[in-house]
Structures are given as structure tokens and as C-alpha cells.
N, CA, C and O atoms as a GROMACS GRO file, in nm:
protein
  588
    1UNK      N    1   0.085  -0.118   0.000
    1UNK     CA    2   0.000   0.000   0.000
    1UNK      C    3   0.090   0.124   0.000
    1UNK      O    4   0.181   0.128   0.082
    2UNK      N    5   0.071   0.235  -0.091
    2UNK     CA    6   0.134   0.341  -0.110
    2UNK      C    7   0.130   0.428   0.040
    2UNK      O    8   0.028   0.467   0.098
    3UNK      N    9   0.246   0.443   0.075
    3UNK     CA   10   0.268   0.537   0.173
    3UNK      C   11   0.160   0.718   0.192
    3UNK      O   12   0.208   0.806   0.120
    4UNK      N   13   0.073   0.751   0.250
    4UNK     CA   14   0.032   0.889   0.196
    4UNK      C   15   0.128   0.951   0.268
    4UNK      O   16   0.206   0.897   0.346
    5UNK      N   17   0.119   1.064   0.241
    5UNK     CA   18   0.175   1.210   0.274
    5UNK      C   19   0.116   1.271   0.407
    5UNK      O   20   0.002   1.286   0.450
    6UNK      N   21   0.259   1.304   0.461
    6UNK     CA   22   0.222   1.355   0.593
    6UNK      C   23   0.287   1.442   0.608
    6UNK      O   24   0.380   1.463   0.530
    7UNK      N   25   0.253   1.547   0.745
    7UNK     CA   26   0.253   1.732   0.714
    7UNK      C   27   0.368   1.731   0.828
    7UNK      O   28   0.357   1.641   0.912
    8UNK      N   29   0.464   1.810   0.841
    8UNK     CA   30   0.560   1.806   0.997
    8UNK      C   31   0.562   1.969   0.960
    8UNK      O   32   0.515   2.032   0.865
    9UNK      N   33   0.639   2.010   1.080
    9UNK     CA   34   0.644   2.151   1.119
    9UNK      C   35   0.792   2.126   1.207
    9UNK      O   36   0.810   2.062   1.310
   10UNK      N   37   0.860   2.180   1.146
   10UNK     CA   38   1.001   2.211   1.165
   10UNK      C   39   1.068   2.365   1.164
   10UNK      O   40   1.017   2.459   1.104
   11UNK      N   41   1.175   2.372   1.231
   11UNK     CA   42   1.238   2.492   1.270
   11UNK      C   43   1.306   2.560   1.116
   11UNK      O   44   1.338   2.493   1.017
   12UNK      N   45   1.316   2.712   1.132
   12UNK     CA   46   1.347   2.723   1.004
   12UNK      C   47   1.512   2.674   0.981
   12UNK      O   48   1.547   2.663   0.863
   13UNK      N   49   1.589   2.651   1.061
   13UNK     CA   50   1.725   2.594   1.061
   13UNK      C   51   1.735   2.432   1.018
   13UNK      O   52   1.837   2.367   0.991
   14UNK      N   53   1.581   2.384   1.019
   14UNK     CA   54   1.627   2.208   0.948
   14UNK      C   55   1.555   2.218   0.852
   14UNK      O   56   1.515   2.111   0.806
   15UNK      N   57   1.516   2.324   0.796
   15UNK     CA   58   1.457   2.313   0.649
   15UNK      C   59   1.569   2.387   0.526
   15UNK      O   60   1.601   2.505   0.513
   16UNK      N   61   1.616   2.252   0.439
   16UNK     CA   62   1.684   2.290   0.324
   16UNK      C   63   1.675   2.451   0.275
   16UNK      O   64   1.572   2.518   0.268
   17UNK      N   65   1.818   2.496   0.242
   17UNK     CA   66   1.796   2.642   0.210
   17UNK      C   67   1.721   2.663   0.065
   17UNK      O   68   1.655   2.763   0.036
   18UNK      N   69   1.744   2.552  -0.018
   18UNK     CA   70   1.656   2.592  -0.126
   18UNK      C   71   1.482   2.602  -0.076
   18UNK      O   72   1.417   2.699  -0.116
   19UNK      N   73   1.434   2.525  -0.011
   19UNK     CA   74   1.291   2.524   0.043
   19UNK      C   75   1.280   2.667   0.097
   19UNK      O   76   1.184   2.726   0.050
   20UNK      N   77   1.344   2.726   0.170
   20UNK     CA   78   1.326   2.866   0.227
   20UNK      C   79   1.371   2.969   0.092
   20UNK      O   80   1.330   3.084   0.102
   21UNK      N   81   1.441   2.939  -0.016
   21UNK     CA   82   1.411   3.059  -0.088
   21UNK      C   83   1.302   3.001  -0.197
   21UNK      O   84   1.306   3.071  -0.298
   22UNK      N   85   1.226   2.918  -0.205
   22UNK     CA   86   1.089   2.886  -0.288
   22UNK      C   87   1.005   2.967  -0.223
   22UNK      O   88   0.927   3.033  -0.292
   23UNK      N   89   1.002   2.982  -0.072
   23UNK     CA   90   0.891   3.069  -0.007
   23UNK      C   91   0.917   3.161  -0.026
   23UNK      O   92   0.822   3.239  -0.038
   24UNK      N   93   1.072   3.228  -0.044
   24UNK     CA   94   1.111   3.395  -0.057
   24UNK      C   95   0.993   3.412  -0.188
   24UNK      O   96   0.890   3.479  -0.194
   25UNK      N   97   1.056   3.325  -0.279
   25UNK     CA   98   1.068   3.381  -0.399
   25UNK      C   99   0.865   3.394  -0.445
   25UNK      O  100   0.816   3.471  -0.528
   26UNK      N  101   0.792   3.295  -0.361
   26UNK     CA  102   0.649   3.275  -0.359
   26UNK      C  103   0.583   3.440  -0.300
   26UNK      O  104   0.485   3.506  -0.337
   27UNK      N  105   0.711   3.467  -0.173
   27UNK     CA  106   0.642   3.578  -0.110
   27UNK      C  107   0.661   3.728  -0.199
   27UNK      O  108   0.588   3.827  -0.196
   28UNK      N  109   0.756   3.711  -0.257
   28UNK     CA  110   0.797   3.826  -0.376
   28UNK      C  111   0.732   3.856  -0.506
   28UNK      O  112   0.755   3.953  -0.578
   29UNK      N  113   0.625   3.737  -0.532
   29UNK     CA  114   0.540   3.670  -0.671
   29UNK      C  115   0.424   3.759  -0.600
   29UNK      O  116   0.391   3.865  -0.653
   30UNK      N  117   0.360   3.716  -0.479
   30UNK     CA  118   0.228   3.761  -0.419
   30UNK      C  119   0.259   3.900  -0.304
   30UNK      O  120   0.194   3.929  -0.204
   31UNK      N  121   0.394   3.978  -0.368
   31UNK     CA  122   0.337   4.065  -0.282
   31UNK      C  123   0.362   4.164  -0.403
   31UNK      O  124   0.359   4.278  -0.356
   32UNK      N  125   0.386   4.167  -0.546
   32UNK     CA  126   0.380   4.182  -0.688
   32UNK      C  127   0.518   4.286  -0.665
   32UNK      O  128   0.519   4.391  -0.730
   33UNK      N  129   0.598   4.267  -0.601
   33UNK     CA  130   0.726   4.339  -0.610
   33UNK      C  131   0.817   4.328  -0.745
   33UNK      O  132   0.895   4.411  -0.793
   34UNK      N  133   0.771   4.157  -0.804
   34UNK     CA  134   0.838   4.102  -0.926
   34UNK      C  135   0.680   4.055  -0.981
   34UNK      O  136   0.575   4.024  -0.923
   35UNK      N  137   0.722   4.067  -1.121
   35UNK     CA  138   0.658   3.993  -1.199
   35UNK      C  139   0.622   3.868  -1.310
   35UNK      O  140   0.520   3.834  -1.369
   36UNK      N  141   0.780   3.810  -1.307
   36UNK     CA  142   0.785   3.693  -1.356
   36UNK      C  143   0.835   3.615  -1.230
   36UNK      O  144   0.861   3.664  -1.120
   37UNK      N  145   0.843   3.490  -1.267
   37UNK     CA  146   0.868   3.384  -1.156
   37UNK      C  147   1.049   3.342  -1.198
   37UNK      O  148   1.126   3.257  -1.152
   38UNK      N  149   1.061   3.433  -1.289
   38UNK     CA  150   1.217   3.407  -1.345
   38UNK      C  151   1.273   3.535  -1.269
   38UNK      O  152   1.375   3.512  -1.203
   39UNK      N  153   1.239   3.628  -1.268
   39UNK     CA  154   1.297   3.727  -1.200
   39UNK      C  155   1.287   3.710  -1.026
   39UNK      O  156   1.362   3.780  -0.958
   40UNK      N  157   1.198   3.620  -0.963
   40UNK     CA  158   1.139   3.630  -0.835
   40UNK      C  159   1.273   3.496  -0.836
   40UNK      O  160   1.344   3.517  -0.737
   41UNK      N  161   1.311   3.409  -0.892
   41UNK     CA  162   1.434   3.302  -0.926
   41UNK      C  163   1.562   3.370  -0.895
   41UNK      O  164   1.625   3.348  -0.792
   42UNK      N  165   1.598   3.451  -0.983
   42UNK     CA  166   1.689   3.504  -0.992
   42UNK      C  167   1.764   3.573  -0.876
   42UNK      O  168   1.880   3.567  -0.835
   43UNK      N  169   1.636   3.650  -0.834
   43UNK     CA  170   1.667   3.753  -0.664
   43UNK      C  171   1.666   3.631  -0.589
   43UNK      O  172   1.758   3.572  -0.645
   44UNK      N  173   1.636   3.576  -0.525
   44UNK     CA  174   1.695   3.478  -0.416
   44UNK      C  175   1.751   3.371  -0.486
   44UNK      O  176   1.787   3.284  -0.407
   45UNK      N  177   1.772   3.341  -0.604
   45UNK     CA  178   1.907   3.286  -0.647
   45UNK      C  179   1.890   3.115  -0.636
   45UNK      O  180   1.964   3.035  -0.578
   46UNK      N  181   1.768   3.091  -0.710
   46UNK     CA  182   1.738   2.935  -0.720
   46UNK      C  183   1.723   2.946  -0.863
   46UNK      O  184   1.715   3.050  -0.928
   47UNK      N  185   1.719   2.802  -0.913
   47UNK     CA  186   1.661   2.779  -1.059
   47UNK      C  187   1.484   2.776  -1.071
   47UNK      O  188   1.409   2.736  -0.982
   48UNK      N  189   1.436   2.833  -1.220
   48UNK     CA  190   1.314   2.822  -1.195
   48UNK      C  191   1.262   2.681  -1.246
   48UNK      O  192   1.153   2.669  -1.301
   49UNK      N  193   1.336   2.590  -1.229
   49UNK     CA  194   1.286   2.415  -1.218
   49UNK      C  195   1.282   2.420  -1.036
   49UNK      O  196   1.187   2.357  -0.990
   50UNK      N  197   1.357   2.474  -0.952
   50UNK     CA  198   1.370   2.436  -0.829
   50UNK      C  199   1.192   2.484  -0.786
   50UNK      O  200   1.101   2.424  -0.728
   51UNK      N  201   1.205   2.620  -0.847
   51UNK     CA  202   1.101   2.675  -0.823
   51UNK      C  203   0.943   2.583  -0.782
   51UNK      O  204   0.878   2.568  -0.678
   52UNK      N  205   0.924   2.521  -0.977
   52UNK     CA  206   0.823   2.478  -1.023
   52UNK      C  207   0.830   2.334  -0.954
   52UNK      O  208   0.735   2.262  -0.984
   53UNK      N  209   0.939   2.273  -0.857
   53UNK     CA  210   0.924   2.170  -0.839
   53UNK      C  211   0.894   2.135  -0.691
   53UNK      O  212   0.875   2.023  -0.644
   54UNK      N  213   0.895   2.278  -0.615
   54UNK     CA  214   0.861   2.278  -0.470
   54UNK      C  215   0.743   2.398  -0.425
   54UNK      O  216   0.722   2.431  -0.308
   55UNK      N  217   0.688   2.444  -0.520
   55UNK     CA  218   0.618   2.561  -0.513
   55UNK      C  219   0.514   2.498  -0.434
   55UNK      O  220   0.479   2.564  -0.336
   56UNK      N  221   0.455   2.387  -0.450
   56UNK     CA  222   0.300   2.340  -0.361
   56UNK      C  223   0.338   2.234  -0.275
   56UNK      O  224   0.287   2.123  -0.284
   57UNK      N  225   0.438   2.267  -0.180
   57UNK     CA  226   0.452   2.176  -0.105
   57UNK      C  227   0.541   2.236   0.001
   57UNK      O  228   0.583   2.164   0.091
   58UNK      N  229   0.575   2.378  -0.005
   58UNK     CA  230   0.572   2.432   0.136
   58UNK      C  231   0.506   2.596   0.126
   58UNK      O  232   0.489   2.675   0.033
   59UNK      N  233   0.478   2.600   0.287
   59UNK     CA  234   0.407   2.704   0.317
   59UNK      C  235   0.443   2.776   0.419
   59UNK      O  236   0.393   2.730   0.522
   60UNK      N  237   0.501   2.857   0.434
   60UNK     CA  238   0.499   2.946   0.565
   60UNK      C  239   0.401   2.914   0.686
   60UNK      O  240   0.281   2.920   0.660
   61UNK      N  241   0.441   2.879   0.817
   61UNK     CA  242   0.352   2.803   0.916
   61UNK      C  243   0.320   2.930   0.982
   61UNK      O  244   0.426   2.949   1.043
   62UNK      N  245   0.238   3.038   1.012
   62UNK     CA  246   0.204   3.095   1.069
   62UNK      C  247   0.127   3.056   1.225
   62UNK      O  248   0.064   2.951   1.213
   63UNK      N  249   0.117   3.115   1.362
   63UNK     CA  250   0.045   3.080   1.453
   63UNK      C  251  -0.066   3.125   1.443
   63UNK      O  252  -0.149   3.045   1.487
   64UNK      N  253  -0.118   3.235   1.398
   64UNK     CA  254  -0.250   3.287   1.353
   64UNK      C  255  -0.303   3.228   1.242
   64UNK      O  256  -0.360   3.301   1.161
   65UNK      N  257  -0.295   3.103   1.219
   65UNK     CA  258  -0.388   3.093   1.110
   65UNK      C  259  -0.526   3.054   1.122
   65UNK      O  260  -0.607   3.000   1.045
   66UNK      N  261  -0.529   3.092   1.229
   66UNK     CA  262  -0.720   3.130   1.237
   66UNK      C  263  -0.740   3.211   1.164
   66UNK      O  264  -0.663   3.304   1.142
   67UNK      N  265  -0.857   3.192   1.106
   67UNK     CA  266  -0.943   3.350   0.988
   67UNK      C  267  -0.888   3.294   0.875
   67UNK      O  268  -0.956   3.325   0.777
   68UNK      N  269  -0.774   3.208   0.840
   68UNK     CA  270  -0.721   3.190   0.676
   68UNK      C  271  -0.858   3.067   0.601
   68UNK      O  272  -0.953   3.008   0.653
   69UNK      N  273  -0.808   3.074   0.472
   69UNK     CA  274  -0.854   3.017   0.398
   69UNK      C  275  -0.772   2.914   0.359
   69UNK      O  276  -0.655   2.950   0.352
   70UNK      N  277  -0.797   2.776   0.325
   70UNK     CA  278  -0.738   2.695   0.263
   70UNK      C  279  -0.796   2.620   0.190
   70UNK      O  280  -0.908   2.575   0.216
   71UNK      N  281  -0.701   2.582   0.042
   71UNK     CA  282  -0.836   2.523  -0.071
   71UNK      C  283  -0.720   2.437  -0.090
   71UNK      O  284  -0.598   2.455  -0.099
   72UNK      N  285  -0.807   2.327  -0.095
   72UNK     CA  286  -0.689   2.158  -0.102
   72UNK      C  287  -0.788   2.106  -0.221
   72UNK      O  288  -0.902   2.152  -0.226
   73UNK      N  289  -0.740   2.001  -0.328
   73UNK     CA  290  -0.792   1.941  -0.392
   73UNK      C  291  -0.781   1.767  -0.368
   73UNK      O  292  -0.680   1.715  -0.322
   74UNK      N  293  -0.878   1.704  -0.399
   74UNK     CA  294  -0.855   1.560  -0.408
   74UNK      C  295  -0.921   1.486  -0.506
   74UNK      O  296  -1.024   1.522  -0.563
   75UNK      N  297  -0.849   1.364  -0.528
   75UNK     CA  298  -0.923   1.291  -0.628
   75UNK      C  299  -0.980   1.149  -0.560
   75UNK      O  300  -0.899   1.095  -0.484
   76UNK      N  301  -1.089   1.093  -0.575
   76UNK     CA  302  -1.154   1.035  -0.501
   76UNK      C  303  -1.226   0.918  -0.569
   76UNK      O  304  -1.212   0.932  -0.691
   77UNK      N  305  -1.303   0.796  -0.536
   77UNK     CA  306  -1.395   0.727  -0.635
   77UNK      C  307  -1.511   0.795  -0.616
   77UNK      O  308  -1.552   0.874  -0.531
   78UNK      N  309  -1.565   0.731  -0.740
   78UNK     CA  310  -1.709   0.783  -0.731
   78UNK      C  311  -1.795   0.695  -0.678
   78UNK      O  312  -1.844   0.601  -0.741
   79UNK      N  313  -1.818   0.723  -0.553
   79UNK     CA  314  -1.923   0.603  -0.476
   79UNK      C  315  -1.972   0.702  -0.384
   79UNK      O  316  -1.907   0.802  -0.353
   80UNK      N  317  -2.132   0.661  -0.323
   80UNK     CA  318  -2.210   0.734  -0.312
   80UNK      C  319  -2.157   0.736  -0.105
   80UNK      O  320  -2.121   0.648  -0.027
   81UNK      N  321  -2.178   0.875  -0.096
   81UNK     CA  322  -2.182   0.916   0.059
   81UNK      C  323  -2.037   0.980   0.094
   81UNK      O  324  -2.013   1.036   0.200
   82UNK      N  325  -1.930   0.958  -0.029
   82UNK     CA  326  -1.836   1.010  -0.022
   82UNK      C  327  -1.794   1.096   0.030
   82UNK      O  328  -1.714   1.095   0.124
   83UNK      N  329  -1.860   1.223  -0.043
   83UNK     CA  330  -1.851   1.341  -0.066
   83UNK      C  331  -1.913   1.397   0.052
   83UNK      O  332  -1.872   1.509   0.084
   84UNK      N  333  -2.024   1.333   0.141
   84UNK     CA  334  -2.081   1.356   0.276
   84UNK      C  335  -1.977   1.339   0.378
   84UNK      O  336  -1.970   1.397   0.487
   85UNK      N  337  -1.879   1.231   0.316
   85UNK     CA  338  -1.810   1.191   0.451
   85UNK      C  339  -1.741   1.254   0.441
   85UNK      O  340  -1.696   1.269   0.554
   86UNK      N  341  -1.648   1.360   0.329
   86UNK     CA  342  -1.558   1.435   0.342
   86UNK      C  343  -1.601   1.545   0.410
   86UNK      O  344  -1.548   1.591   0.512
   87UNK      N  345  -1.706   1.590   0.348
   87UNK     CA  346  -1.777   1.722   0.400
   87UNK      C  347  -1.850   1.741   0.577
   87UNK      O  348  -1.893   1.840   0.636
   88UNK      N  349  -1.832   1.570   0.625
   88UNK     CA  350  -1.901   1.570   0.796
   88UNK      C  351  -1.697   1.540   0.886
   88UNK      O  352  -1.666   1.515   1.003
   89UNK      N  353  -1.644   1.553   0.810
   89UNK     CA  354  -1.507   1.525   0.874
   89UNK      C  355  -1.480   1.691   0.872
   89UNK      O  356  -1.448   1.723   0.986
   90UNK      N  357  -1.482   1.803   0.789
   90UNK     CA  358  -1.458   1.945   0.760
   90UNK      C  359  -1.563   1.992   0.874
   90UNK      O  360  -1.522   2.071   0.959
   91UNK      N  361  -1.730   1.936   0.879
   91UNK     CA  362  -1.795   1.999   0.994
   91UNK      C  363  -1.753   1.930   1.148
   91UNK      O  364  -1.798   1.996   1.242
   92UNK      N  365  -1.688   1.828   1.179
   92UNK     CA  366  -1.641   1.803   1.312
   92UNK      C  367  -1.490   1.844   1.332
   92UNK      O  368  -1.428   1.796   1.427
   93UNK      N  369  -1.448   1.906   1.270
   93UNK     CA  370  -1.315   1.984   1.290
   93UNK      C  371  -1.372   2.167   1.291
   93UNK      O  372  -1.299   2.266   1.280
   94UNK      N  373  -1.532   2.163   1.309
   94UNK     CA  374  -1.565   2.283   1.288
   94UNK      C  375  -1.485   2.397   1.184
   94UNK      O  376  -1.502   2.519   1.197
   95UNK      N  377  -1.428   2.359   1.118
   95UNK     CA  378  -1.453   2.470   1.013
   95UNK      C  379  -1.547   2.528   0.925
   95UNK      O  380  -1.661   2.481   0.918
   96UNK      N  381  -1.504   2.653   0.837
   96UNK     CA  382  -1.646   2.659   0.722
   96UNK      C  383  -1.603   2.674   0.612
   96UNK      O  384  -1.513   2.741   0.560
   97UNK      N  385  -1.722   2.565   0.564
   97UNK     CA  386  -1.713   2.559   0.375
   97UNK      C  387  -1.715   2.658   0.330
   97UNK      O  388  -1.815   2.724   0.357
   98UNK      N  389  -1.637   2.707   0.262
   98UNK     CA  390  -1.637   2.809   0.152
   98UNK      C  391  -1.699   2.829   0.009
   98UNK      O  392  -1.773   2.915  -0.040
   99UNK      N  393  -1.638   2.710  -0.040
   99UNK     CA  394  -1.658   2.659  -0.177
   99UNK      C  395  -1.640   2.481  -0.210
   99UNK      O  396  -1.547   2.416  -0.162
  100UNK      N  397  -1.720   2.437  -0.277
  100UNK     CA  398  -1.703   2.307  -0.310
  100UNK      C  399  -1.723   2.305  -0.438
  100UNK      O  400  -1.821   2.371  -0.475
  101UNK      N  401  -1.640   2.232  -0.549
  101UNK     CA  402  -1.646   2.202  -0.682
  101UNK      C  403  -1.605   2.026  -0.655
  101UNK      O  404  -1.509   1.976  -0.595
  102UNK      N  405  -1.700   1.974  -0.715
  102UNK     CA  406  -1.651   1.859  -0.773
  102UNK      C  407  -1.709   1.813  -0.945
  102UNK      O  408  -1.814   1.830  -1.007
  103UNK      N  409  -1.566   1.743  -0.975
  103UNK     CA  410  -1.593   1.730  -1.116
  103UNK      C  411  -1.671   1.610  -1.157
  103UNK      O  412  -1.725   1.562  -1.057
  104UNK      N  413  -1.697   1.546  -1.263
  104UNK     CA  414  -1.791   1.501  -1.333
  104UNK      C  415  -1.704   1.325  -1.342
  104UNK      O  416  -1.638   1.294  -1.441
  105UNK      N  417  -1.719   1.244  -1.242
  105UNK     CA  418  -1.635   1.144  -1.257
  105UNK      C  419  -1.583   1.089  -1.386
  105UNK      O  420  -1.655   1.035  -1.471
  106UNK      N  421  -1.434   1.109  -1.398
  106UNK     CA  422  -1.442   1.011  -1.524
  106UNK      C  423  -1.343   0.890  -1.491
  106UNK      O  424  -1.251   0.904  -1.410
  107UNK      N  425  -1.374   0.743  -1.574
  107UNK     CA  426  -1.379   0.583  -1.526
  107UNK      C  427  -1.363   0.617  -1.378
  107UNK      O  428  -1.253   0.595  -1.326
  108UNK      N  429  -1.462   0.669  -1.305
  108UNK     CA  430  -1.451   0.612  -1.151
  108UNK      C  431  -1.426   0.710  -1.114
  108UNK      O  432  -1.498   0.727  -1.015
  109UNK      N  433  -1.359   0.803  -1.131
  109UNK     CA  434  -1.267   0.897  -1.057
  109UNK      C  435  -1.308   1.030  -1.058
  109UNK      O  436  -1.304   1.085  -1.169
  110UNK      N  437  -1.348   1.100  -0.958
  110UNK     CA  438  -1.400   1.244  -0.974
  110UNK      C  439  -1.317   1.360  -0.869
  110UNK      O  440  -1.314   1.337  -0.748
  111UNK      N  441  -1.260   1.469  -0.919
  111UNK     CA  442  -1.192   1.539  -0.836
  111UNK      C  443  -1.252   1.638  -0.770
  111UNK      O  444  -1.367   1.661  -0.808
  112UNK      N  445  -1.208   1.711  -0.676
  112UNK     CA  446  -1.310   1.727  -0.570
  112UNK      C  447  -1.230   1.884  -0.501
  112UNK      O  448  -1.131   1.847  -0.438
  113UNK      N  449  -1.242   2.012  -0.496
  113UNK     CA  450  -1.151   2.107  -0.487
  113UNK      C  451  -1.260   2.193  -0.362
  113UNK      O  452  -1.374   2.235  -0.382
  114UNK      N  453  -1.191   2.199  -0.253
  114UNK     CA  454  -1.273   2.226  -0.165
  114UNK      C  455  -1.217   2.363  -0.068
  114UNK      O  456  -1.107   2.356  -0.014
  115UNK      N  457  -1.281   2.455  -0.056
  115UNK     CA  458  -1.209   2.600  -0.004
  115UNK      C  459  -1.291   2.598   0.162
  115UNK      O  460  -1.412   2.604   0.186
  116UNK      N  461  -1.193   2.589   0.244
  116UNK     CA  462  -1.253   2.609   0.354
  116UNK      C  463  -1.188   2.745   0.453
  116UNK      O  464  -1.078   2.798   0.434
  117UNK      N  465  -1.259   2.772   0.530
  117UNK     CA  466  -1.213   2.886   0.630
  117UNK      C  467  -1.176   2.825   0.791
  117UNK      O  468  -1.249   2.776   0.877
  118UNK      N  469  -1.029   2.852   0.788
  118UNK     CA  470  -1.020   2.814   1.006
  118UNK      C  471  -1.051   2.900   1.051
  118UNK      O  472  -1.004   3.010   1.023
  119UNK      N  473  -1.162   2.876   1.155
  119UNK     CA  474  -1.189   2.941   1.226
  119UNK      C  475  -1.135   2.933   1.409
  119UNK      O  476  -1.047   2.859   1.453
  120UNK      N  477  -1.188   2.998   1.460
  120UNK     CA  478  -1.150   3.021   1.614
  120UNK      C  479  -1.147   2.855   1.673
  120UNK      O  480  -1.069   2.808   1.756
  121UNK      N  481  -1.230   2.804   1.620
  121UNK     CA  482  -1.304   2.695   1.685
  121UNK      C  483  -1.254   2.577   1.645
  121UNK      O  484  -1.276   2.467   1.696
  122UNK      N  485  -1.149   2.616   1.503
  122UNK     CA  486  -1.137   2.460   1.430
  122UNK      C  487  -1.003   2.422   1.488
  122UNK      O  488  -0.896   2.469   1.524
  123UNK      N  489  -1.082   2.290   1.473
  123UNK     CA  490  -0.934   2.216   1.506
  123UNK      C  491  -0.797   2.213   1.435
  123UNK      O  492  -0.743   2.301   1.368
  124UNK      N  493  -0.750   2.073   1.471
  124UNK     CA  494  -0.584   2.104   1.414
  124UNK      C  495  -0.651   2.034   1.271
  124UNK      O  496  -0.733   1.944   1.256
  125UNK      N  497  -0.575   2.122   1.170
  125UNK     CA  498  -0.655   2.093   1.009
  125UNK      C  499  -0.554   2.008   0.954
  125UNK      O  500  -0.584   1.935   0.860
  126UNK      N  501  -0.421   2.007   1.007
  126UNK     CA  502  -0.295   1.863   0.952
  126UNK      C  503  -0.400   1.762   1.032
  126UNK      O  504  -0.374   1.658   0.972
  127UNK      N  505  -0.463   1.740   1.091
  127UNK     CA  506  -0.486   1.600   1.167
  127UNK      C  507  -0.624   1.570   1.039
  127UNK      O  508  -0.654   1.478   0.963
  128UNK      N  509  -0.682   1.713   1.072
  128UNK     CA  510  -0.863   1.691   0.957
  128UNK      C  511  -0.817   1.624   0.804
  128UNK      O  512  -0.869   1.524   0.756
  129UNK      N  513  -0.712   1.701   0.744
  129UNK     CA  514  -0.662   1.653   0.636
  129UNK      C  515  -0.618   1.463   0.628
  129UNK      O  516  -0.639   1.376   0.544
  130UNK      N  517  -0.571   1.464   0.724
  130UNK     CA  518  -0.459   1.275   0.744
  130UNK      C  519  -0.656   1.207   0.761
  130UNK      O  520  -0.708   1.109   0.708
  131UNK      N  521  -0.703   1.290   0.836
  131UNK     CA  522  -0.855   1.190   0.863
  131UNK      C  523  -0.920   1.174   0.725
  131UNK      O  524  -0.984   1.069   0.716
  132UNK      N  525  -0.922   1.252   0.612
  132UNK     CA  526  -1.022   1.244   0.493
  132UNK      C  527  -0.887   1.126   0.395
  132UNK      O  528  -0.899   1.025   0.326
  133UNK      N  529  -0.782   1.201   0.435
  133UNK     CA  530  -0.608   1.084   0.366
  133UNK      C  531  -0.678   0.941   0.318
  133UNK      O  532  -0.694   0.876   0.214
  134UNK      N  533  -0.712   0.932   0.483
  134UNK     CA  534  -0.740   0.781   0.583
  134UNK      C  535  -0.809   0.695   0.461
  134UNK      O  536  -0.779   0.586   0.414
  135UNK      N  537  -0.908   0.783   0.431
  135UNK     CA  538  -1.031   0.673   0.377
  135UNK      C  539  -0.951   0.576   0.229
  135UNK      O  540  -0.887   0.606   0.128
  136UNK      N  541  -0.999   0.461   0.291
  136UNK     CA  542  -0.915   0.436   0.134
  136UNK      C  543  -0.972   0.451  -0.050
  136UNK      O  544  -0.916   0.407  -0.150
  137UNK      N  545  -1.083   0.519  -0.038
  137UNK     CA  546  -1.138   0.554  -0.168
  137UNK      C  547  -1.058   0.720  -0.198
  137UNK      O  548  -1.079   0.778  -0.305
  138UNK      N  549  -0.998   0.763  -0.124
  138UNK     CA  550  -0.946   0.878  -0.124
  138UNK      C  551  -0.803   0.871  -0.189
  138UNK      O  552  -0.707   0.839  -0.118
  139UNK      N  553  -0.788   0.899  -0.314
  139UNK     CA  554  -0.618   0.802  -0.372
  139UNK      C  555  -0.536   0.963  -0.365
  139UNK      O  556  -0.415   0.954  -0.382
  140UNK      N  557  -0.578   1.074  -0.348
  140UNK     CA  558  -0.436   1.242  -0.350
  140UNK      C  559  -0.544   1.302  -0.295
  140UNK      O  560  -0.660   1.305  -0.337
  141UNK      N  561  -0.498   1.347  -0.196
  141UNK     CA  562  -0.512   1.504  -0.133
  141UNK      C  563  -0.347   1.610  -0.142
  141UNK      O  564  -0.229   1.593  -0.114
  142UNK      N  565  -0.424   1.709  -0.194
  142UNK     CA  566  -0.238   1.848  -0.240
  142UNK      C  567  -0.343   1.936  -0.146
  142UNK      O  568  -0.465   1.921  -0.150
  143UNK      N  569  -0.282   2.019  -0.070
  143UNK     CA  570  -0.310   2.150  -0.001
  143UNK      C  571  -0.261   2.273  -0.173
  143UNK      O  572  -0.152   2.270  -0.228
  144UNK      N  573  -0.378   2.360  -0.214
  144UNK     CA  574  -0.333   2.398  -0.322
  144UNK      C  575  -0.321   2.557  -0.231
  144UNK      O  576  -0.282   2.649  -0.303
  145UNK      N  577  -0.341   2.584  -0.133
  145UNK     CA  578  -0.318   2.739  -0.085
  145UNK      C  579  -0.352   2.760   0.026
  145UNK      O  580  -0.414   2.678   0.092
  146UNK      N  581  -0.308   2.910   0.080
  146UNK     CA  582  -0.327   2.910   0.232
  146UNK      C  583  -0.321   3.055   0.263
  146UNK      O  584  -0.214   3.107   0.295
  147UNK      N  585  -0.454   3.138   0.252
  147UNK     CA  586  -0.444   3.252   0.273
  147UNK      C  587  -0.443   3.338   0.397
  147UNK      O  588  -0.431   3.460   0.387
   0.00000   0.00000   0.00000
């Protein structure tokens, strides 16, 4: 059985220096100081393959991330109650739905892009995420943002 993906939170001193300038260079893209992702490369001094190859897979860990938004996508089977059970695992971690898109299954498989808000109340959302992981009709969950 394929190993899933799991979230850690580490000091900024054991995280690879290229991983800390993907976030420079992410935070320089969205705060529109630069405007290509070759120039946002260049100033902190990575390649833009390093770029494109770690861009959705780290994030600045803030302690306030109450009030943010986060929109994760997954791909899932298409079998019925699914989509309830993802959506009653998001309401017992008390957060709130934002947005839900899911696509139009094709052979079996329907993807599923879901925007939620932490609130005061929600729980730890690395644990909510590993709980929806869990199910085994659930084959990728990607965290696609984190406002």
C-alpha cells in the first residue's frame, strides 16, 4: 500500500535552504514586487525548475492561522456518501465551507476542490486533512493554498 503524505512543522534551521528561498521567492510573486517567476528566481538565487518543483509543497507556518482560507484538492472514487463523509469530517473539525467544486467522474474517478475557512473553533486541520487521507477511496489530497 502506497505510503500517503504527511505534514511536519520544523524549525526554520532544518529546512533545506533551497525550500526557504521557494517561499522567498512565492512571497515576492504575491506581494507583486516582481513579476515573472524568473525574476522572483533570480533575486533569491534558485533555478526556476527548483522553483516549479517545490512551489506546492511548502508554506509558511504561521500561529494565527485562524481567519485563513485553505483550498486543497482531491481525487476520489465515485461512490455514493463520499462526498458527505468528506464534508461531515470538515464539519467536526468545525470549520467553514467556503466553496465546493466537484468534477464530473471520469472511469470512476472524480476530483473534488474544496475552499474552507479556520476558524477560532477549528481544530488542528494537519490532523482533519490525514482523517479524509485515511479513507481508502481517497487516492491524492495536495493542499493547493493558504491565505
Amino acid at each position: 500500500m502506497a505510503q500517503k503524505s504527511k505534514y511536519f512543522v520544523l524549525k526554520q534551521k532544518a529546512v533545506p535552504e533551497v525550500l526557504l528561498k521557494v517561499v522567498e521567492a512565492k512571497r515576492l510573486l504575491e506581494s507583486e514586487r516582481v513579476i515573472t517567476v524568473q525574476e522572483a528566481t533570480e533575486r533569491v538565487g534558485i533555478s526556476r525548475s527548483s522553483f516549479y518543483k517545490y512551489k506546492d509543497d511548502i508554506f509558511p507556518f504561521h500561529d494565527d492561522a485562524k481567519g485563513k482560507t485553505v483550498t486543497f484538492v482531491l481525487q476520489m472514487e465515485d461512490e455514493p456518501g463520499l462526498l458527505s463523509m468528506v464534508l461531515s469530517i470538515v464539519a467536526e473539525f468545525h470549520a467553514n465551507i467556503l466553496t465546493i467544486h466537484q468534477s464530473v467522474p471520469i472511469n470512476g474517478v472524480a476530483s473534488l476542490t474544496l475552499s474552507i475557512e479556520v476558524l477560532p473553533t477549528t481544530g488542528d486541520v494537519s490532523v482533519m486533512i490525514e482523517k479524509i487521507e485515511e479513507h481508502p477511496s481517497v487516492h491524492y489530497l495536495k493542499i493547493l493554498g493558504r491565505e
